[in-house]
Structures are given as structure tokens and as C-alpha cells.
MARTOR-528432 format. One line per 2 residues: number of its first residue (from 1); their letters; for each residue x negated, y negated, z of N, C-alpha, C. Coordinates in nm, 4 decimals. Layout:
<atoms>
NUM) A) X:Y:Z:X:Y:Z:X:Y:Z ~ ...
</atoms>
This chain:
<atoms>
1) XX) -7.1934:-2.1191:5.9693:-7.1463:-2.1434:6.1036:-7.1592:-2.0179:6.1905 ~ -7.1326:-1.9176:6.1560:-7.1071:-1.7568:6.2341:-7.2665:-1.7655:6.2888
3) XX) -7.4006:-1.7581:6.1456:-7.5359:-1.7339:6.1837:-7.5198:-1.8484:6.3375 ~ -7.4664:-1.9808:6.3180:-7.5525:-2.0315:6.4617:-7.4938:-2.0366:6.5581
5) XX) -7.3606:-1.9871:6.5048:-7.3231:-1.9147:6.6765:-7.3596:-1.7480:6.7185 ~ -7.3967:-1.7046:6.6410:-7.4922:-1.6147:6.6993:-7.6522:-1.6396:6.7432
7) XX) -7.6548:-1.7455:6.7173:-7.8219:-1.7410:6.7015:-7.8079:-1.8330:6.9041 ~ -7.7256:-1.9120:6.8800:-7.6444:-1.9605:7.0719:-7.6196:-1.8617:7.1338
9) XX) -7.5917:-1.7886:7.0858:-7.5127:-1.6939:7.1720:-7.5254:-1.5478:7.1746 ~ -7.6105:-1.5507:7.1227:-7.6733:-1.3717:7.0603:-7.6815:-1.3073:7.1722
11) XX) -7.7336:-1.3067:7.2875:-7.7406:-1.2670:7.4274:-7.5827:-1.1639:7.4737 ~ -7.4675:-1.2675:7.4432:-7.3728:-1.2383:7.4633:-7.2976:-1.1709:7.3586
13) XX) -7.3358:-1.1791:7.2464:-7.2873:-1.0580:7.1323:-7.3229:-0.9141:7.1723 ~ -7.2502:-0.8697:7.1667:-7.2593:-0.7264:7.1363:-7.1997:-0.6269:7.0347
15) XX) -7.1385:-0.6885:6.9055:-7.0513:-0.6734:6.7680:-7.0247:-0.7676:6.6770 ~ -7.0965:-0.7628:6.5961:-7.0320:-0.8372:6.5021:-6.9402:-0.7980:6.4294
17) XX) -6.7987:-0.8067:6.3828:-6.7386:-0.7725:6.2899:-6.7419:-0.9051:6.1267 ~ -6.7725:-0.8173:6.0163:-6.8135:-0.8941:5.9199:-6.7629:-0.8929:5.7644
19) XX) -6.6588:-0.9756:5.7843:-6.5931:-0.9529:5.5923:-6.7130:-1.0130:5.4987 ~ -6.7239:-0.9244:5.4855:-6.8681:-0.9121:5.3217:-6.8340:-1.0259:5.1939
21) XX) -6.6693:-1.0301:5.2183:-6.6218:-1.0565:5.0600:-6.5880:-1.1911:5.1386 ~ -6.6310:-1.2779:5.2352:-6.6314:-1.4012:5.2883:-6.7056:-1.5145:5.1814
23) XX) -6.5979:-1.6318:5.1581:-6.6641:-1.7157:5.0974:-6.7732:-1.7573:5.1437 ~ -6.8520:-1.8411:5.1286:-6.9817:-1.9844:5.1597:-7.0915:-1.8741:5.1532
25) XX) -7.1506:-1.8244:5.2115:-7.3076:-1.7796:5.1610:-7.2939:-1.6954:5.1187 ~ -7.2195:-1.6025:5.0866:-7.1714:-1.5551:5.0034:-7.2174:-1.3734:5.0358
27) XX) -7.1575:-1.2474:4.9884:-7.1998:-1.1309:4.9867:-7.2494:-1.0998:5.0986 ~ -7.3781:-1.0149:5.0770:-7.4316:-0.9379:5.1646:-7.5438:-1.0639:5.3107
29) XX) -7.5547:-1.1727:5.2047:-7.6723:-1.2395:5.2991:-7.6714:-1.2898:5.4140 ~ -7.5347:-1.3211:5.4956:-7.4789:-1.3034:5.5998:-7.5512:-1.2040:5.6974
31) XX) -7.5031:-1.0936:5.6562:-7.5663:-0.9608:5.6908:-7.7092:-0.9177:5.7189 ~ -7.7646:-1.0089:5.6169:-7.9169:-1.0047:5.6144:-7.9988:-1.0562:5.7161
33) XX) -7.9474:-1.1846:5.7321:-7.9887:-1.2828:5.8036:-7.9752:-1.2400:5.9769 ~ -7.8571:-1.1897:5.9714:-7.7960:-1.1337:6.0993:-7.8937:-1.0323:6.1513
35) XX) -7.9431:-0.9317:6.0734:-8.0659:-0.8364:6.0526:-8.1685:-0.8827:6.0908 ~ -8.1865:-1.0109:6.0300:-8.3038:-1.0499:6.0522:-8.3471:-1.0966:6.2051
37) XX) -8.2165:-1.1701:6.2405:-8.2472:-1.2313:6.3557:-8.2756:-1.0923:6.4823 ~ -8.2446:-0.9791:6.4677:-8.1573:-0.9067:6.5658:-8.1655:-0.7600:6.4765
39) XX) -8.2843:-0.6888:6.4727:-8.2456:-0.5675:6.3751:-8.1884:-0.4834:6.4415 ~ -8.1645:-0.4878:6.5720:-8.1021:-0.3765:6.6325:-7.9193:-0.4058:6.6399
41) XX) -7.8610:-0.4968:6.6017:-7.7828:-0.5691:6.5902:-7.6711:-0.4399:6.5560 ~ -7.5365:-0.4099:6.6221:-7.4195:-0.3502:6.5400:-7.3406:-0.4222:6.4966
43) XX) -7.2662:-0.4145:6.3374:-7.2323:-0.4681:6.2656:-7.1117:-0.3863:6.2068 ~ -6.9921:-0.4323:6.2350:-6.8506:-0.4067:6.1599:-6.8314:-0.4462:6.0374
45) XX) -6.8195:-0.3645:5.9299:-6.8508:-0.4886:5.7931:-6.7080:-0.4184:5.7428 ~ -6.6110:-0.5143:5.6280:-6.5438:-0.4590:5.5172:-6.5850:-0.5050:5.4001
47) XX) -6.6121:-0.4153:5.3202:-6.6458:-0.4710:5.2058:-6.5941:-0.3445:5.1104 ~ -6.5522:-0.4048:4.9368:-6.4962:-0.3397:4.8455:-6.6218:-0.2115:4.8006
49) XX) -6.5503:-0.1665:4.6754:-6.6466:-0.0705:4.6205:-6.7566:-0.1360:4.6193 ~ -6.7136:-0.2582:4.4961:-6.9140:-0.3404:4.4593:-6.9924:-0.3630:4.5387
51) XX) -6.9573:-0.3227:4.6991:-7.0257:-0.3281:4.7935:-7.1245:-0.2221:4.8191 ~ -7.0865:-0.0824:4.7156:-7.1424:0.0513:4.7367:-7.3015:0.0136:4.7824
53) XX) -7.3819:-0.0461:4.7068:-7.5154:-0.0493:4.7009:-7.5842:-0.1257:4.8899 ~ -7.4969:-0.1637:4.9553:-7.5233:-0.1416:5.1447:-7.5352:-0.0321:5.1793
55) XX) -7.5573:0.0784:5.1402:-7.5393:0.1917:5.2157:-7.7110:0.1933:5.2012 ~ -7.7758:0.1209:5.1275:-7.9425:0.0996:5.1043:-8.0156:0.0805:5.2301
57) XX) -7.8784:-0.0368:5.2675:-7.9504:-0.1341:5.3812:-7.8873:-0.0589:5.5117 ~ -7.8609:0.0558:5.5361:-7.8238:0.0891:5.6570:-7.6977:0.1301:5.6824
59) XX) -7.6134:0.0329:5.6196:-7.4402:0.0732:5.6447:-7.3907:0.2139:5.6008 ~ -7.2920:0.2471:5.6711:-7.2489:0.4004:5.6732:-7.1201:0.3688:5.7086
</atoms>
């Protein structure tokens, strides 16, 4: 649901904030996808330790 209201409304985003540890698609692919649509995209994420391995994909 989040991807297609951004994908409506992306114009008017300017933040995403993003719990990582969110059920339904589960982990990082949220994130990905969000990337994909929009690589210039800023992104608020929380995510636990097992999350360490995002810092690959950009997060800091």
C-alpha cells in the first residue's frame, strides 16, 4: 500500500519515514523498490542490528 501511494503521489513526497521491521513485504524490499522508483529519494528508516548489512545500500 505505502509503494502506491507513493508512486500517486511521489511529486508531493518529500520523506519517507520507514520501519524496516514492518510486516507484509517484508525487510529491506520496501526500501528497494522505493529506490527504485525515485533514487534520489530521502528515506527515514528504523531498523534493528540485523539490519547492519543497509549501510551497503546507502543508509548511514
Amino acid at each position: 500500500m505505502a509503494l502506491e501511494i507513493y508512486k500517486k503521489e511521489k511529486g508531493l513526497i518529500d520523506l519517507v519515514i520507514l520501519d524496516l521491521d514492518m510486516p507484509g513485504i517484508g525487510d529491506y524490499r520496501c526500501m528497494e523498490e522505493l529506490l527504485k522508483m525515485d533514487p534520489e529519494i530521502k528515506i527515514v528508516a528504523k531498523f534493528g542490528p540485523k539490519k547492519a548489512c543497509l549501510s551497503s545500500m546507502g543508509a548511514s
